[in-house]
N, C-alpha and C positions, 0 to 999 in steps of 0.2 A: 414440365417447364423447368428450364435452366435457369440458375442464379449465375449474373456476370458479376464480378468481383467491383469491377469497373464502370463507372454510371455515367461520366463527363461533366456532370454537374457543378464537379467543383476546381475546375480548370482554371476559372476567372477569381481563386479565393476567395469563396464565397463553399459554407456548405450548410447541411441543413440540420436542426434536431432536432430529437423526437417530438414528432406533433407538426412538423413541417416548417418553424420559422429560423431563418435564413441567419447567419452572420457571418462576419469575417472569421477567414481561418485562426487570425491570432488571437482571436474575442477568449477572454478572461474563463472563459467557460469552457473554450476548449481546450484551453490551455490545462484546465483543470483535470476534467476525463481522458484528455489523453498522457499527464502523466500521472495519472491511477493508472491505464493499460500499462505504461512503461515499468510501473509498479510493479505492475502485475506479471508481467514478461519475465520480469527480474527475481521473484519467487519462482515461479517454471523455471528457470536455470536454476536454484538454490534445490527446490524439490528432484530435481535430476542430477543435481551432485552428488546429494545426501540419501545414504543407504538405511533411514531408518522409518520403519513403516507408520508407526504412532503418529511422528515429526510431521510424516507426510501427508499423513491424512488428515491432519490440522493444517497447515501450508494449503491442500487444495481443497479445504474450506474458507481459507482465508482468502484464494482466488475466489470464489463463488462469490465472496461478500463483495472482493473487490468491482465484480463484473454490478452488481446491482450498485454499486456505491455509481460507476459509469454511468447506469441505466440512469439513475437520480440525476448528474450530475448533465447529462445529456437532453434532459428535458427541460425547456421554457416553464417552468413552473405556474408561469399566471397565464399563458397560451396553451399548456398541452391538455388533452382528452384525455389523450393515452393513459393505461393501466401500467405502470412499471413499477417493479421487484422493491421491495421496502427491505431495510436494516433496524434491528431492537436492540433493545437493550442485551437480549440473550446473548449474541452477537460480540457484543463488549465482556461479557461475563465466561465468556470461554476463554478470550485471551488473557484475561484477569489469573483465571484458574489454571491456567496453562503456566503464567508467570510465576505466582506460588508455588508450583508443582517443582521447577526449576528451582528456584530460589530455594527454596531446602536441601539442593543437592549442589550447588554454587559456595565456592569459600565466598566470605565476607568481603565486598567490594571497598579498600581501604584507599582506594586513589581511582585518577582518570587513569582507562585503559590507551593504548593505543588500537585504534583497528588494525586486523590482524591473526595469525594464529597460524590459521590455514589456508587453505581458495574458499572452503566451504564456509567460514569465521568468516573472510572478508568480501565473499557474495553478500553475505546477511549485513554487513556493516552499507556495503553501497545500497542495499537496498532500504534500509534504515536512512539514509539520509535523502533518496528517491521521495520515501513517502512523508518525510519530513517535508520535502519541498512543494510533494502534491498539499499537506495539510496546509502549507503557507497560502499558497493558491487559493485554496477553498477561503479559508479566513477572508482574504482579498474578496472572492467573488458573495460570498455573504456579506460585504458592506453596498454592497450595489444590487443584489438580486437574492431572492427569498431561499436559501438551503438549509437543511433540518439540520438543526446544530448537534442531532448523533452521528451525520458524520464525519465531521470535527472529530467530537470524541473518540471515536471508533480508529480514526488516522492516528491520531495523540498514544492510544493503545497500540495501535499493532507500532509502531517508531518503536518504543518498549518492548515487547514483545521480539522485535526482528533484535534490538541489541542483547536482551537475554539469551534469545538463540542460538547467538555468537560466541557469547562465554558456555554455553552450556557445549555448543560443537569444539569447544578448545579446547575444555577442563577434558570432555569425554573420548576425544582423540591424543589426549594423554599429551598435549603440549602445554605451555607457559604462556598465561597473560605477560604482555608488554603493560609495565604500567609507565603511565609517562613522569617523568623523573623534569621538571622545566629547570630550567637554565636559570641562576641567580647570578 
């Protein structure tokens, strides 16, 4: 049996999730999971710039959590059946540890940076502000429908994580933080 890509279902905007019920394409929910995919999309470009195997193999663990942050995000909570992929604390505590790790090897952030450095610094800066804006979203859709407030947290961390990244791919490619200097 073939999988068509294609189902027509959602022609009339209108589609469906997980567990079967229905809403509009712009409903607050899909708004949400689909930008965690764009998220998501946007680390796979950063992981395919970045020639460094450690980086990457946290990066396309941090897809994986994105893809169940989806799965969560994509289900009616008080309608679905379905079984879908969970996020822990553990989850939170690698990116913690990953930040740490950086951070002793980072000079002392004494001002705002500008985004910036490199292509591979400022993939990680758009994608830092992607998931910032997926974290808004969520915030928004937890005041109206039931979402586990780890993965709140979890967005809140990796924003963090994707801007340390940034300094860490700049300092390590032997370029110069912009620091922003404002105008008096």
């Amino acid at each position: 049996m073939s999988f068509k890509i294609y189902t027509k279902t959602g022609d009339a905007g209108q589609t469906s999730l997980i567990g079967g019920v229905r809403v509009p394409k712009f409903h607050i929910r899909i708004e949400s999971y689909g930008t965690i995919d764009e998220l998501n999309s946007y680390i796979g470009l950063i992981k395919d710039s970045y020639n460094n195997k450690e980086v990457n193999a946290i990066l396309a663990e941090i897809q994986d959590r994105l893809f169940t942050i989806g799965s969560l995000l994509a289900s009616e909570p008080t309608k679905s059946k379905m079984k879908v992929p969970d996020i822990y604390d553990k989850d939170i505590e690698l990116l913690e540890n990953e930040m740490d790790k950086m951070d002793k090897t980072l000079p002392e952030l004494k001002s705002f940076i500008l985004p910036g450095g490199n292509i591979v610094a400022s993939h990680c800066h758009v994608a830092r502000c992607i998931c910032r804006r997926a974290e808004r979203l969520v915030v928004h859709l937890a005041t109206e429908s039931e979402v586990n407030p780890i993965v709140t947290i979890y967005l809140n961390r990796l924003s963090d994580y994707l801007f340390m990244l940034s300094r860490k791919i700049v300092i390590d490619s032997g370029a110069s933080e912009i620091a922003w200097r404002p105008r008096m």
